[in-house]
N, C-alpha and C positions, 0 to 999 in steps of 0.2 A: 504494500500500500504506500503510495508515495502522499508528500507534504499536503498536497491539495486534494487529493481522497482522505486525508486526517481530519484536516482542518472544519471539512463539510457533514465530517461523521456525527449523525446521532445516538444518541442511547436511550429505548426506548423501554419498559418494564411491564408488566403483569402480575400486578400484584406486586413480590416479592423477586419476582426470579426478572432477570433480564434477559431482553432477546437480542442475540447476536447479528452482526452489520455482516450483509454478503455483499460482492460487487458481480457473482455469477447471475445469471439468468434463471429465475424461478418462474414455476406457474402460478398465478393466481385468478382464482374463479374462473376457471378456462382459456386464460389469456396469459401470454409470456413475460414477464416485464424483466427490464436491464436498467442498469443503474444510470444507463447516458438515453435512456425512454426512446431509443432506437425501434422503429415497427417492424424491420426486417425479420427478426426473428417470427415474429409471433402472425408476420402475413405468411411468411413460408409456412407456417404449421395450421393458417387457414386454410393454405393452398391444396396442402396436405389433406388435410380432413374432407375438403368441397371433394377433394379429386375423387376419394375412397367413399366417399355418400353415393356421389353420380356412378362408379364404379359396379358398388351394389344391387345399383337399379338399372343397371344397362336392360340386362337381357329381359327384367320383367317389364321393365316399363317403355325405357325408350326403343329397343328393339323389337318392343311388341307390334306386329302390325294391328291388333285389334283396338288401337286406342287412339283416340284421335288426336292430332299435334294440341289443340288448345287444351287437351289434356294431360301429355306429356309438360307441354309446358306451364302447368300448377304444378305440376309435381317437383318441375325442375327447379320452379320459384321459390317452392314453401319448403326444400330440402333442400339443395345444395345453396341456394344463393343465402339462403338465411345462415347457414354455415360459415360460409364464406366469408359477409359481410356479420358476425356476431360481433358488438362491441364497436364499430365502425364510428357511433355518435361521436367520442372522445378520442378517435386515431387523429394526427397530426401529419399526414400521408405528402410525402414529396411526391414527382410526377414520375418518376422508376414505380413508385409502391402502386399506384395508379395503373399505368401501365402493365403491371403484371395481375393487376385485379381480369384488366379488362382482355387480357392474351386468355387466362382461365373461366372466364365469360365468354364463352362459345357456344353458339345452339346448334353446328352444324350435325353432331351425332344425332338430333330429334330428328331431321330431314334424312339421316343416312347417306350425308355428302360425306366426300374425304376430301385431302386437300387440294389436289388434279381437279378436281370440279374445276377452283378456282373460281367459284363465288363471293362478293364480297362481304363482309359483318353486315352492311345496311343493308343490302338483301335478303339476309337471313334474318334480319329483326324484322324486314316487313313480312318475308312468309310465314314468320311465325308468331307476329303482333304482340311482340317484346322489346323491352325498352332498354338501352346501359342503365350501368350501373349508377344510382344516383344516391352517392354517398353525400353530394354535401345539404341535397335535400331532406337525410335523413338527421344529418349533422344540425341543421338551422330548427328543423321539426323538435330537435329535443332540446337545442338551445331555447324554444320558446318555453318548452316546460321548465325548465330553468329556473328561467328569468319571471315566471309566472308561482314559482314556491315564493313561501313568505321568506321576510329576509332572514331570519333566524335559522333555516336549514340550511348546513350544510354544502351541497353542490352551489347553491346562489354563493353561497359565505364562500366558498373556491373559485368561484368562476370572475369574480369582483375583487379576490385579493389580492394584493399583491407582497412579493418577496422584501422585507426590510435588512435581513443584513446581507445577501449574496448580491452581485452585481453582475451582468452581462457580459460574458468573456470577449477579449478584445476582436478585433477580425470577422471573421464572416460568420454572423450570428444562424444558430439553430433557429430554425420555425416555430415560433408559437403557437399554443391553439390558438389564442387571441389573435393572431394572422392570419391562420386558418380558416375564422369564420367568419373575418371583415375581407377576406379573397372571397367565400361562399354567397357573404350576399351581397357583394359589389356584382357577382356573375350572375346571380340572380337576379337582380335588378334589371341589369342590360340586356336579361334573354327575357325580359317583363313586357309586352307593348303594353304602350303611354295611352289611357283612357280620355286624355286630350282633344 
């Protein structure tokens, strides 16, 4: 542990007994977390889980030919993408993490294309009237519940506070949520038409 992994360290207790500082990678309540709040880990191990969901249901579901695509495609929504996207409200997602959402957001095995087809993704979201992924509208959806707790809970009392004795490391600073979700609705605004 070097000087500035010290200097940041807390010491937290229960009860009596104290609980020990890790700087490895733990799971908590189904999601990965690191000590530098890196998503990498814990979208690979969405990626993982979406890939082995869809995996499970190939052959009953999307391979089936008795069922109809707008059927496959509830199935694919309500199990893999909820998989995949679990905990998404609170991720802090650069445009690589994004990117690799949206490579494992594929419908073309519902149609039983391969990749020679060479059809493109908006084609396959119109035959199969499905939409990308809309992470930051899921993001602003539970910013409003938020912001609509009373002020004494918790996630309001986090989301409005701010750090008094650490300061922002020099150089090219990490993304904020607070960035994050004045990116989310500056883009939703400008995909808004003006009732003007």
């Amino acid at each position: 542990m070097d000087a500035a992994q010290s200097a940041t360290t807390s010491s937290f207790t229960i009860g009596a007994e104290s609980l020990p500082n890790t700087f490895l990678p733990f799971t908590y309540l189904g999601s990965i977390l690191t000590d530098d709040y890196d998503l990498t880990e814990d979208m690979q191990q969405r990626i993982k889980l979406a890939s082995s969901t869809l995996g499970r249901l190939s052959h009953r579901v999307f391979f089936n030919q008795n069922l109809t695509i707008p059927t496959k495609v509830a199935a694919y929504n309500a199990v893999s993408i909820s998989t995949l996207v679990y905990r998404c409200e609170n991720w802090t997602p650069y445009r690589h993490h994004i990117k690799a959402l949206e490579f494992v957001h594929n419908l073309q095995h519902i149609l039983g294309l391969r990749w020679w087809h060479k059809i493109t993704r908006t084609e396959i979201r119109r035959r199969t009237s499905s939409k990308p992924l809309e992470l930051m509208q899921r993001q602003l959806r539970w910013i409003g519940h938020v912001i609509r707790f009373p002020s004494n809970r918790l996630p309001r009392r986090i989301l409005y506070g701010e750090l008094l004795s650490r300061r922002r490391r020099t150089g090219c600073q990490r993304k904020r949520f607070s960035d994050n979700m004045k990116l989310a609705n500056s883009e939703m605004l400008s995909h808004t038409p003006s009732t003007a």
